[in-house]
C-alpha positions as CSV (number, residue, x, y, z in Angstrom):
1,X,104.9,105.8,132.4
2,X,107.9,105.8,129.9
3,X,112.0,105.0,130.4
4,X,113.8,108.4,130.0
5,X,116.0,106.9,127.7
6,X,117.3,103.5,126.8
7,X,120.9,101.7,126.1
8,X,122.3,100.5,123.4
9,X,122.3,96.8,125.3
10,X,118.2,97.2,126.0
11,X,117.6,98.4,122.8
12,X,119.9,95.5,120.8
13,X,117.5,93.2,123.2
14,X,114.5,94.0,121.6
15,X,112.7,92.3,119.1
16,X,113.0,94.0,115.2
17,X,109.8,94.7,113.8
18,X,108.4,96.4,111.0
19,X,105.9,97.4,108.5
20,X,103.6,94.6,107.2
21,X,100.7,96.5,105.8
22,X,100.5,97.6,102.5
23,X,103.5,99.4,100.6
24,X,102.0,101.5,97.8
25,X,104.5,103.6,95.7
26,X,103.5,106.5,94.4
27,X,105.3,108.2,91.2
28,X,102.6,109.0,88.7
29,X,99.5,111.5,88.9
30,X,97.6,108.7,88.8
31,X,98.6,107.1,91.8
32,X,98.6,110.5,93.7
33,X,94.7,110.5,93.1
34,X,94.2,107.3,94.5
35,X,96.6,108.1,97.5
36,X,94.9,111.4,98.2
37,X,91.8,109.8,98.3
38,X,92.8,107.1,101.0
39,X,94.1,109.8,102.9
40,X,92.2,112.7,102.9
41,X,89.4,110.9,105.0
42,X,92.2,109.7,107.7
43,X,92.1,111.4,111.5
44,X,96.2,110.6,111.6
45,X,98.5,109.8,109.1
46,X,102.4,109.1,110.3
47,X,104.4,111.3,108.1
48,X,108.1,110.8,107.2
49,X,110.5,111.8,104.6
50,X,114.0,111.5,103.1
51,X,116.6,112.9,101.1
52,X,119.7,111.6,99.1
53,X,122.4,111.8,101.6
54,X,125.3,114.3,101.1
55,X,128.8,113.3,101.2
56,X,130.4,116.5,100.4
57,X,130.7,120.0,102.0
58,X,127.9,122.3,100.8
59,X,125.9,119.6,98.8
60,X,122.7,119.7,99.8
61,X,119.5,117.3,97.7
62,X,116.0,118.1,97.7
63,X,113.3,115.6,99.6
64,X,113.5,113.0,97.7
65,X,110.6,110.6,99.0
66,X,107.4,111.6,101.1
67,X,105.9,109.2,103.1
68,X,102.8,109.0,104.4
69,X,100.9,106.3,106.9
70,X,97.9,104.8,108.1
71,X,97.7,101.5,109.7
72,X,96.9,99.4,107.1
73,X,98.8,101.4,104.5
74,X,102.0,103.1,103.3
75,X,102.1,105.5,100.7
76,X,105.5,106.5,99.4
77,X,105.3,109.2,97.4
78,X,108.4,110.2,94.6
79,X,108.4,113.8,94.9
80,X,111.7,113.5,93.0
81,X,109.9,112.5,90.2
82,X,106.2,114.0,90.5
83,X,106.9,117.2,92.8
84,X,104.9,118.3,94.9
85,X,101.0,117.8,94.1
86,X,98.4,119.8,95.1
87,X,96.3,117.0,96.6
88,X,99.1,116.5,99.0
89,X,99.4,119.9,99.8
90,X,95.6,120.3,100.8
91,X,96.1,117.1,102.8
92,X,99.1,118.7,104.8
93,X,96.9,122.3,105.0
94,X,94.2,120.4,106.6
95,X,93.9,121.0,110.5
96,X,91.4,118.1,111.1
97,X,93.9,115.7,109.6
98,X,96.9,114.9,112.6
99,X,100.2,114.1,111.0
100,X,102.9,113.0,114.0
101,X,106.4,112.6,113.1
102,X,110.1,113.0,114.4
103,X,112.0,116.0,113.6
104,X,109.6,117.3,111.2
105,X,110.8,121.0,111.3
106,X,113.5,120.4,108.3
107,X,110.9,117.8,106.5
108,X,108.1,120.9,106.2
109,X,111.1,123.2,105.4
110,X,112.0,120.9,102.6
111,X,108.8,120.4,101.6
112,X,107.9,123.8,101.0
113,X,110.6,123.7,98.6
114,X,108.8,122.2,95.4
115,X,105.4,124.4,96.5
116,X,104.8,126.3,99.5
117,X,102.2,125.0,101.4
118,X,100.1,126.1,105.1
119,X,101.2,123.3,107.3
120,X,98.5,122.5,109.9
121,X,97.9,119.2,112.1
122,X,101.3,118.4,112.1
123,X,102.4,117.0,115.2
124,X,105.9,116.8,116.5
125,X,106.5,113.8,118.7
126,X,109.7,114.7,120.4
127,X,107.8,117.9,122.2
128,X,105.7,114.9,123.2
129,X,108.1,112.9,124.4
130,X,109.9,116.0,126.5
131,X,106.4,116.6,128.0
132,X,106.4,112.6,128.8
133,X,110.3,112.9,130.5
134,X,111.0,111.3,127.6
135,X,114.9,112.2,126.5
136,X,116.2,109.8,123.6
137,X,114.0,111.8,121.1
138,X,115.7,109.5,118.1
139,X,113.0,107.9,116.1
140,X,114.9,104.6,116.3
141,X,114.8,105.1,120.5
142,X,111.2,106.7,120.6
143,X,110.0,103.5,119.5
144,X,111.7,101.2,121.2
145,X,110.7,103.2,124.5
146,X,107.4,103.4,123.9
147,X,106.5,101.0,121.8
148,X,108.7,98.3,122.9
149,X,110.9,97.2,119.7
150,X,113.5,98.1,117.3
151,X,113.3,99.3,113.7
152,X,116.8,98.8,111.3
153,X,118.0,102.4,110.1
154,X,120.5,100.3,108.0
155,X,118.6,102.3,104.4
156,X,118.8,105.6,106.1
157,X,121.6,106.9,103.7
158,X,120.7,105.2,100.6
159,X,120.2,106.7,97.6
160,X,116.5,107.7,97.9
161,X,116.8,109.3,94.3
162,X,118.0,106.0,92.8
163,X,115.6,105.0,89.5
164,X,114.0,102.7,91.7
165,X,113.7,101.7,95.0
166,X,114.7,98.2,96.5
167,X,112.1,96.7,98.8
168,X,114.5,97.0,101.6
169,X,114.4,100.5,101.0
170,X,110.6,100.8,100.9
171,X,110.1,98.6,104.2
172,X,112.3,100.9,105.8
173,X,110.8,104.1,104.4
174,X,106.9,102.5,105.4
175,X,108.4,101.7,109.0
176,X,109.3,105.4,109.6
177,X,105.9,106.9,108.9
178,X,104.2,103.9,110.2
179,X,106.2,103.8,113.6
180,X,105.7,107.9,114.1
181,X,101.8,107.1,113.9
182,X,101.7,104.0,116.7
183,X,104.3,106.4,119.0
184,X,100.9,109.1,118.6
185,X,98.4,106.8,118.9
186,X,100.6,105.4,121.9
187,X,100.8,108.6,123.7
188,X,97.3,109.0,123.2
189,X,96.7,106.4,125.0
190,X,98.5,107.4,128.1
């Protein structure tokens, strides 16, 4: 059974962890081939995006960055650069393929945006975690309920449109998807 929610004392206690696996980046056609092809024969992929941050009233960017996660891998995919592709879209279409993530309602929304596309498998992990009793439904507290350790949100409102990307961005962009995939495969479990 799960905590209902969590301090900011018990979560400061816990250990920082995050993504050690692969980081692929993903900003030619080329590349979405490749990633498509790693991913299309996945049963669950931790999905995640995010968009330049706003500072002003009324500005509002485009997803900038798609990411997308097995265990092993993270695939972070440009969009701001190469769209939309159709191999991703079939991927999201696909019903046998489960992708779990936090707050995904807005990420689909923006999505659609560069192509519209029939979302299926997508699974959102704070109706999960209501189910569960869960109430900190924060990605950042969802994993350190369930899975025991903290991830740094300090990249969250970087520029995500920026030429390129700093590894400290990246890590923290593969942690997202990564983390939304172990807080499935956790409840799964249980």
């Amino acid at each position: 059974m799960f905590k209902e929610s969590i301090t900011k004392e018990e979560l400061t206690d816990l250990p920082l962890k995050w993504f050690k696996g692969e980081i692929v980046l993903v900003d030619t056609l080329e590349k979405v081939k490749y990633a498509a092809g790693i991913l299309s024969k996945q049963a669950v992929i931790g999905f995640d995006t995010e968009t330049r941050p706003a500072f002003k009233k009324g500005v509002i960017y485009n997803v900038a960055l798609l990411q997308l996660s097995t265990s092993k891998q993270a695939f972070l995919f440009r969009l701001n650069k190469i769209g939309l592709p159709a191999e991703i879209r079939d991927i999201f279409a696909n019903p046998e393929i489960i992708k779990p993530g936090v707050a995904i309602r807005d990420d689909i929304k923006g999505l659609k945006k560069f192509k519209n596309f029939k979302a299926q498998g997508f699974i959102e992990l704070q109706d999960h975690a209501k189910e569960l009793g869960i109430q900190n439904f924060s990605l950042k507290k969802l994993t350190a309920i369930v899975l025991g350790f903290r991830i740094s949100k300090s990249q969250q409102l970087s520029n995500w449109e920026a030429d390129s990307l700093t590894e400290a961005q990246q890590i923290y962009a593969a942690t997202d998807a990564w983390t939304a995939l172990e807080i499935f495969e956790n409840f799964s479990n249980n």
